[in-house]
DSSP file (Angstrom, degrees, kcal/mol; ACC not computed):
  #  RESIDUE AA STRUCTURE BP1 BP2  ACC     N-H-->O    O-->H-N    N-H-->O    O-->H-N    TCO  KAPPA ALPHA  PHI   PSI    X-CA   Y-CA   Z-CA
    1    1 A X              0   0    0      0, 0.0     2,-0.9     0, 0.0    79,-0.0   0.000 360.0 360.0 360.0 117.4   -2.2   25.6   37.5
    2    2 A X        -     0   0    0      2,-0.0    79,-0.6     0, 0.0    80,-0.1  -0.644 360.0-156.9 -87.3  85.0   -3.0   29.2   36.2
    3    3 A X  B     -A   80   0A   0     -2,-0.9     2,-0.4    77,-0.2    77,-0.2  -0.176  21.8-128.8 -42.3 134.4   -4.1   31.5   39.4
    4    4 A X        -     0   0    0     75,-1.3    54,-0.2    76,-0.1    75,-0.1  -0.936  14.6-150.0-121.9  95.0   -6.1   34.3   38.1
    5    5 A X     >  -     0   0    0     -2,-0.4     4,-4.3    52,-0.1     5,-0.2   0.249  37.6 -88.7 -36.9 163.2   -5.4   37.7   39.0
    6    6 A X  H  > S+     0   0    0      1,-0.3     4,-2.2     2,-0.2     5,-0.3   0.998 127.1  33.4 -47.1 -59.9   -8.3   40.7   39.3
    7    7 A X  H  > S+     0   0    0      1,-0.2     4,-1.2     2,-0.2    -1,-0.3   0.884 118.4  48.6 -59.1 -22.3   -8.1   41.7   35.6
    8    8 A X  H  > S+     0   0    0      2,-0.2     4,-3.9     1,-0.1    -1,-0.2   0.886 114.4  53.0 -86.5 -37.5   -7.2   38.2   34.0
    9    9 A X  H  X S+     0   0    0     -4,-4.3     4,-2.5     1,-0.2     5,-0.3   0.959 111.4  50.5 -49.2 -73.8  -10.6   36.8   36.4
   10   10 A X  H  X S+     0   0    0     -4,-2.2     4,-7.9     1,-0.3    -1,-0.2   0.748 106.5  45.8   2.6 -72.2  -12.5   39.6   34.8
   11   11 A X  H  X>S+     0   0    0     -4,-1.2     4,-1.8    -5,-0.3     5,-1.1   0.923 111.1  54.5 -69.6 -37.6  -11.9   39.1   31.2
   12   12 A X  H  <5S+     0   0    0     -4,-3.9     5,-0.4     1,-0.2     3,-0.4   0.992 117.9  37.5 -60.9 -44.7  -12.6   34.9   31.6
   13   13 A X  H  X>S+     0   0    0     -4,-2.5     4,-1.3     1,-0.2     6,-1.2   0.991 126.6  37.0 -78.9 -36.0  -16.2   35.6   33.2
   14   14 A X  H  <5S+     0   0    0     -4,-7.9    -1,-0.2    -5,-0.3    -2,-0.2   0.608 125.6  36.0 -99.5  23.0  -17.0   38.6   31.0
   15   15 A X  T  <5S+     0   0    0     -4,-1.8    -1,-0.1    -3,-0.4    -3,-0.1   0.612 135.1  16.7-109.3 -86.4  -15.2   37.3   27.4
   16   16 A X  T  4<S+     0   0    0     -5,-1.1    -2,-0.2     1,-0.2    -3,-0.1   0.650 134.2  39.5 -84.5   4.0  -15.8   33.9   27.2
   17   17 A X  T  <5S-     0   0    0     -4,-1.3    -1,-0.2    -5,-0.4    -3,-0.1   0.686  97.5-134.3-109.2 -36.4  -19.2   33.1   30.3
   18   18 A X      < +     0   0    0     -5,-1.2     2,-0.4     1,-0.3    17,-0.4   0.899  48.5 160.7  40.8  68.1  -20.9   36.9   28.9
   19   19 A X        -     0   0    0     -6,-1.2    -1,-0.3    15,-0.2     2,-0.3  -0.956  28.1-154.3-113.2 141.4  -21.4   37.7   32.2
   20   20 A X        -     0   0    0     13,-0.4    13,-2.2    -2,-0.4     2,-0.1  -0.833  14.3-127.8-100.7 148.8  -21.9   41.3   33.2
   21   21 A X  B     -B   32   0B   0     -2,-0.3     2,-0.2    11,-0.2    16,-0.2  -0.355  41.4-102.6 -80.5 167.8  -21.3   43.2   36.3
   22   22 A X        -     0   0    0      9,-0.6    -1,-0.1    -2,-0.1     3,-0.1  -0.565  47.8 -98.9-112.6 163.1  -24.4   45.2   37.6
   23   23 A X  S    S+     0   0    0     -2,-0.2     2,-0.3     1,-0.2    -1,-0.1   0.541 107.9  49.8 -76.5 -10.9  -23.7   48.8   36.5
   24   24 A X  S    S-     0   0    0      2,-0.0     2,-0.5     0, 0.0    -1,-0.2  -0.950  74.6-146.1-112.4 105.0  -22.5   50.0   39.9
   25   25 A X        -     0   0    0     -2,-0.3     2,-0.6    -3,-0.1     5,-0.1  -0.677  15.2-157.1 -78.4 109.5  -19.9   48.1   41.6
   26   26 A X    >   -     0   0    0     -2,-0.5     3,-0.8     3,-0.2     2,-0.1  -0.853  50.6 -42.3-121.7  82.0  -20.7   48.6   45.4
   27   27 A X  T 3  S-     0   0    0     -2,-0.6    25,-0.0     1,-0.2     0, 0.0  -0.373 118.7 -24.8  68.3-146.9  -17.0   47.9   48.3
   28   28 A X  T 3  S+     0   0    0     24,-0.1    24,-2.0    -2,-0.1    -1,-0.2   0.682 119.2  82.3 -70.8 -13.1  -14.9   45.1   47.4
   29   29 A X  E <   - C   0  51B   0     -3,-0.8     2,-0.2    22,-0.2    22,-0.2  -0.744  47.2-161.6-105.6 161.2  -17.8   42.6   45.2
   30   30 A X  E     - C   0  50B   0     20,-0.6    20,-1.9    -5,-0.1     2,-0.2  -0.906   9.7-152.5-122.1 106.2  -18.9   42.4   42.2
   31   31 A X  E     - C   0  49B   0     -2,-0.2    -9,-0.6    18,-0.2     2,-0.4  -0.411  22.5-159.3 -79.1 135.0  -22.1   40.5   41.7
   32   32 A X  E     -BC  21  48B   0     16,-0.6    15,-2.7    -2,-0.2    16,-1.4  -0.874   5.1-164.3-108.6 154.2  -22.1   39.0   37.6
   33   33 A X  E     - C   0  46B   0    -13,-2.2     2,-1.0    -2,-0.4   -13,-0.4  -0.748  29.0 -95.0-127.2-177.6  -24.9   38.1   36.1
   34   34 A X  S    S-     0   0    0     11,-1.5     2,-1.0     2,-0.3   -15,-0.2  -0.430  88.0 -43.4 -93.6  69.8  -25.7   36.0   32.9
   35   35 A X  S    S+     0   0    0     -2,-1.0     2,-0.3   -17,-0.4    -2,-0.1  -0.861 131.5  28.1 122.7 -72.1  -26.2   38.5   29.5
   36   36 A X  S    S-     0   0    0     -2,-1.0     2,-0.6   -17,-0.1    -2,-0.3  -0.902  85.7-110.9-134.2 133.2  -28.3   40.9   31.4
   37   37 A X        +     0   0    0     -2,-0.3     2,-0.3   -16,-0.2   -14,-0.1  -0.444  43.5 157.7 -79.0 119.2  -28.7   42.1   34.9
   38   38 A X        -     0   0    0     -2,-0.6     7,-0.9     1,-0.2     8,-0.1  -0.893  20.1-174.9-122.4 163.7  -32.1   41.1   36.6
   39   39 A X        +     0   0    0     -2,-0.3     5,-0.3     5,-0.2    -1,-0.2   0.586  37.2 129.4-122.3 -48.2  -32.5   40.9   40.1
   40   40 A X     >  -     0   0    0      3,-0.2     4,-2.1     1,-0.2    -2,-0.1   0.371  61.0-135.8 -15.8 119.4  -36.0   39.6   40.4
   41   41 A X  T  4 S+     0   0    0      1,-0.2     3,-0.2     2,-0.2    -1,-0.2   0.982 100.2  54.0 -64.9 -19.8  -35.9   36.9   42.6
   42   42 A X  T  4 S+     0   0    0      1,-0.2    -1,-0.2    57,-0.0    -2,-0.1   0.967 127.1  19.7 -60.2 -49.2  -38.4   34.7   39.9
   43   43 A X  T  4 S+     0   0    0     -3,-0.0    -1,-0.2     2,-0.0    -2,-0.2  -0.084  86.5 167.0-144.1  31.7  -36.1   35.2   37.2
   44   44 A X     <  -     0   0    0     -4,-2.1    -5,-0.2    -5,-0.3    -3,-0.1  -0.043  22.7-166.9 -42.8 150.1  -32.9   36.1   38.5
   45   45 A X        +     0   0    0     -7,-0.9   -11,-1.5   -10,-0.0    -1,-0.2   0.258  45.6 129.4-112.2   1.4  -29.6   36.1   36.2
   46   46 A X  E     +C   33   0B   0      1,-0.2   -13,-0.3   -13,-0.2     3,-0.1  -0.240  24.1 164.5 -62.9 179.2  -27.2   36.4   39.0
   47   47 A X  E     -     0   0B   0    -15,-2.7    18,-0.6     1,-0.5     2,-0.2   0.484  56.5  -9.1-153.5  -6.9  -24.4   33.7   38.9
   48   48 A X  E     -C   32   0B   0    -16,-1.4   -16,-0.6    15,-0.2    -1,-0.5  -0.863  46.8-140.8-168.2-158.2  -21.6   34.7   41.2
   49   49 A X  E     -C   31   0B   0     13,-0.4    13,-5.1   -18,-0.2     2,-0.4  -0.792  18.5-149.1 170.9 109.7  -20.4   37.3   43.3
   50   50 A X  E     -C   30   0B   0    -20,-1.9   -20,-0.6    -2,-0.3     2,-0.3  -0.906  13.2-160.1-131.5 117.1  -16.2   38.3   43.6
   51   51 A X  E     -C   29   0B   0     -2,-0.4     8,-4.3     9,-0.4     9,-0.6  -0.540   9.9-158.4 -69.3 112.6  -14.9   39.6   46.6
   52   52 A X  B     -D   58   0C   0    -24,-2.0     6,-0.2    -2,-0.3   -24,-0.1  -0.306  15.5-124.3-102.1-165.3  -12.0   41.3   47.1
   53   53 A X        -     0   0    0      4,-1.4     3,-0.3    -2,-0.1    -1,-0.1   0.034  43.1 -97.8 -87.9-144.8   -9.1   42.7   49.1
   54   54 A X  S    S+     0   0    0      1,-0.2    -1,-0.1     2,-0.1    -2,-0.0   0.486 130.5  55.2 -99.1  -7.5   -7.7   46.1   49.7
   55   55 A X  S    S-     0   0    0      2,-0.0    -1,-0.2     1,-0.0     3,-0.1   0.405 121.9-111.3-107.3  15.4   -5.3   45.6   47.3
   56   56 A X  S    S+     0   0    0     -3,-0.3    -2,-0.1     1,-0.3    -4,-0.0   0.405  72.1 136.2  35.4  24.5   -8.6   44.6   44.2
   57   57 A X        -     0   0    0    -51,-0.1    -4,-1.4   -52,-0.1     2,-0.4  -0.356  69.1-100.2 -55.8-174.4   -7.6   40.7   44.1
   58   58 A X  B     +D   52   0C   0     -6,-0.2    21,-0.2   -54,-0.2    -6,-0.2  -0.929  40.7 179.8-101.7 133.7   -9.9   38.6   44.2
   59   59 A X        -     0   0    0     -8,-4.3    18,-1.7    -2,-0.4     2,-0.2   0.673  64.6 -14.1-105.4 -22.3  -10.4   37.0   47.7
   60   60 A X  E     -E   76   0D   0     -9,-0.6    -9,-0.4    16,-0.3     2,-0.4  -0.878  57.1-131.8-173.1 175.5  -13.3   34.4   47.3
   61   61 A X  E     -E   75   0D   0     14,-1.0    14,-1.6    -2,-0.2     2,-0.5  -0.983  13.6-156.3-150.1 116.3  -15.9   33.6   44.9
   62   62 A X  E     -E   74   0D   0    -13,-5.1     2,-0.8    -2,-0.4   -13,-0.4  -0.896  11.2-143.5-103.1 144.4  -19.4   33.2   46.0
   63   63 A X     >  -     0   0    0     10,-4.3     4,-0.6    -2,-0.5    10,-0.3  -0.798  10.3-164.2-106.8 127.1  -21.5   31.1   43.7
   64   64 A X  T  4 S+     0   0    0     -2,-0.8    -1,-0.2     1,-0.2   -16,-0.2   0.733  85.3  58.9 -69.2 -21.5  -25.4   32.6   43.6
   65   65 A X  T  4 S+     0   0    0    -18,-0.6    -1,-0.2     1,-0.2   -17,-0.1   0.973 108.7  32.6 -73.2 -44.1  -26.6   29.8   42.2
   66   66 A X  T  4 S+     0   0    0      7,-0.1    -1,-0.2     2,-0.0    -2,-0.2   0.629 106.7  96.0 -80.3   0.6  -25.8   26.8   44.7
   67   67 A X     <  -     0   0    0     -4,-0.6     2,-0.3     6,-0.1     5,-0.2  -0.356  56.1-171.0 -80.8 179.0  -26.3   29.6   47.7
   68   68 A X        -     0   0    0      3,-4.1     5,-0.1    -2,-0.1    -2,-0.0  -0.736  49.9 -86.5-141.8-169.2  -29.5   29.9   49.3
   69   69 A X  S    S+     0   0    0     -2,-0.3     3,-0.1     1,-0.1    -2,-0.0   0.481 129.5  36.2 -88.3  -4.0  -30.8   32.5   51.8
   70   70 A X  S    S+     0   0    0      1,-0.3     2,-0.4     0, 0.0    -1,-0.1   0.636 118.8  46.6-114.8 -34.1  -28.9   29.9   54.9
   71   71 A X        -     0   0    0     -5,-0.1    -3,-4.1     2,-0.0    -1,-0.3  -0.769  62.9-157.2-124.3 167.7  -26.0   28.9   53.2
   72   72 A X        -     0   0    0     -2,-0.4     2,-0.7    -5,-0.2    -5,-0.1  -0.928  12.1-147.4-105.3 138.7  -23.2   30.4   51.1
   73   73 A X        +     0   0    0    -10,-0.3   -10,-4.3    -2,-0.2     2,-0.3  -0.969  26.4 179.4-127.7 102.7  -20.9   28.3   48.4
   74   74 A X  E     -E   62   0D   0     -2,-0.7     2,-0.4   -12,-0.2   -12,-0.2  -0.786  23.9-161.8-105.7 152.3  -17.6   29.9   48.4
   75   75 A X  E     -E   61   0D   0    -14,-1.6   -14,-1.0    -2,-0.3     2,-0.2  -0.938  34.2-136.4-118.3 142.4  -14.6   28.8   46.2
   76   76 A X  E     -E   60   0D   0     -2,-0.4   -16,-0.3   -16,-0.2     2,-0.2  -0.677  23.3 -70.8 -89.9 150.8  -11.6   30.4   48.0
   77   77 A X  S    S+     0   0    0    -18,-1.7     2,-0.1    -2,-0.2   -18,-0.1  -0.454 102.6  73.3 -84.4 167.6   -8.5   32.3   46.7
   78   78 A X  S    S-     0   0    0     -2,-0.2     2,-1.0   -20,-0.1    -2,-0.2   0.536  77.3-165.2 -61.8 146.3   -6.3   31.2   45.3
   79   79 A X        -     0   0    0    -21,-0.2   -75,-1.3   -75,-0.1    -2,-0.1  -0.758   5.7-155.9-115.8 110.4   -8.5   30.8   42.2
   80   80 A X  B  >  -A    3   0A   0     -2,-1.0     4,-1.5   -77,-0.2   -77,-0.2  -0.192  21.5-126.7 -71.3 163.9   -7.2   28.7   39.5
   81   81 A X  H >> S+     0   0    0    -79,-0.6     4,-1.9     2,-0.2     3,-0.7   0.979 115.9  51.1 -84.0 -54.1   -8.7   29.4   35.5
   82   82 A X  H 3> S+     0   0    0      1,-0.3     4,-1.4     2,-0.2     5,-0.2   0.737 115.4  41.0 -75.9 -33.1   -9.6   25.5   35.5
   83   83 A X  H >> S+     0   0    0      2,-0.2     4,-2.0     3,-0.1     3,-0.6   0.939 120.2  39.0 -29.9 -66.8  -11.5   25.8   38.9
   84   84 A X  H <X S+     0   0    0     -4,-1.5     4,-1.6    -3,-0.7    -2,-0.2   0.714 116.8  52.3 -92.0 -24.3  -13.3   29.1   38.3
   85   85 A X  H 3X S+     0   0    0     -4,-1.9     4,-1.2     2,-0.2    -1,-0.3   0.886 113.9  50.1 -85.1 -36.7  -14.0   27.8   34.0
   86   86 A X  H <X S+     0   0    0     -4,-1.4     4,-2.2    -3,-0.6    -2,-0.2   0.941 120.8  36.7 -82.9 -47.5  -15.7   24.1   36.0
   87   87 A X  H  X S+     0   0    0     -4,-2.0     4,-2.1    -5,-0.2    -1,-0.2   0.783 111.1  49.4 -78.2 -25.6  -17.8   26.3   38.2
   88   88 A X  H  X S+     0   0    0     -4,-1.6     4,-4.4     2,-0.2    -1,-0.2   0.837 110.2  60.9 -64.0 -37.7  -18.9   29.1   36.5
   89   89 A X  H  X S+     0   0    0     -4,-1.2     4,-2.8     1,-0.2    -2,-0.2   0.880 112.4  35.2 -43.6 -67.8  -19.9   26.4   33.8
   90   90 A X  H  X S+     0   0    0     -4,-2.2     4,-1.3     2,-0.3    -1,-0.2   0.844 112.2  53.5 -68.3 -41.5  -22.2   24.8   36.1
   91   91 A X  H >X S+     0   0    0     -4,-2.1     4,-2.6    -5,-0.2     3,-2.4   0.989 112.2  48.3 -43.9 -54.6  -23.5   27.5   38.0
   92   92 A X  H 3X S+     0   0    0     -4,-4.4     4,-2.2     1,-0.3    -2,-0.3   0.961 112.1  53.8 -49.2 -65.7  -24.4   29.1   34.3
   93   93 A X  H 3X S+     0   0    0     -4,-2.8     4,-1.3     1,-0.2    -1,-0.3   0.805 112.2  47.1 -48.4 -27.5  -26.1   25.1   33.4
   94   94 A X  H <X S+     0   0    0     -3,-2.4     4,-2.2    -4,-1.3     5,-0.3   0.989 109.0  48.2 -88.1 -66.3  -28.3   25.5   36.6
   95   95 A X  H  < S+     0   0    0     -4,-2.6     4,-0.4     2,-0.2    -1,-0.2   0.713 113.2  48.7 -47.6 -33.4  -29.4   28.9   36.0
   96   96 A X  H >X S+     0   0    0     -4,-2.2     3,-3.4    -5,-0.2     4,-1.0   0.939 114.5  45.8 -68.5 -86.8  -30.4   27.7   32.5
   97   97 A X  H >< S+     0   0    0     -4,-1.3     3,-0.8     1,-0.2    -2,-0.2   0.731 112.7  55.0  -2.0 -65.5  -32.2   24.5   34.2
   98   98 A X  T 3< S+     0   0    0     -4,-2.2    -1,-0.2     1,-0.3    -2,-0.2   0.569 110.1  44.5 -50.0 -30.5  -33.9   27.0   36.7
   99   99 A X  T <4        0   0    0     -3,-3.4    -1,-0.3    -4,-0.4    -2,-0.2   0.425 360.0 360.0-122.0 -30.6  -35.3   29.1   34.0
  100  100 A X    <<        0   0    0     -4,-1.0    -3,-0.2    -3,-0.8    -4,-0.1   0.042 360.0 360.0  70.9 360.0  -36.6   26.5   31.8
């Protein structure tokens, strides 16, 4: 199982998902979105949201799609590539789904 450090996490969502980080990175997260960042709640692009520590791992993973305004859908660290590649995957198919 390959556990994914800050930078290695990085490169998988923004390489191979084309997810972007919104253009100011704001404390420890970084919300990604899918191609382009929209906010709009109608036609949001978010798709996750990665928290870190003090030290910039990554501590948790929230996924925007399967959250709601009551609950949150965390994957927890440690975050394996075959975890984070099954989930991003799906969030990204919902958001498509969502979107028509």
């Amino acid at each position: 199982m390959s556990l994914l450090c800050n930078t290695a996490l990085r490169r998988l969502l923004e390489t191979e998902f084309a997810l972007v980080s919104e253009p100011v990175e704001r404390g420890s997260s970084t919300t990604y979105f899918h191609r382009t960042v929209c906010w709009h709640p109608a036609r949001s692009t978010r798709v996750l949201r990665v928290h870190r520590d003090a030290r910039g791992e990554p501590v948790s993973m929230q996924l925007c799609v399967s959250s709601d305004n009551n609950n949150s859908v965390l994957l927890k660290s440690p975050l394996s590539e075959t975890t984070v590649r099954q989930h991003v995957a799906t969030e990204i198919a919902m958001l498509a789904l969502r979107h028509g």
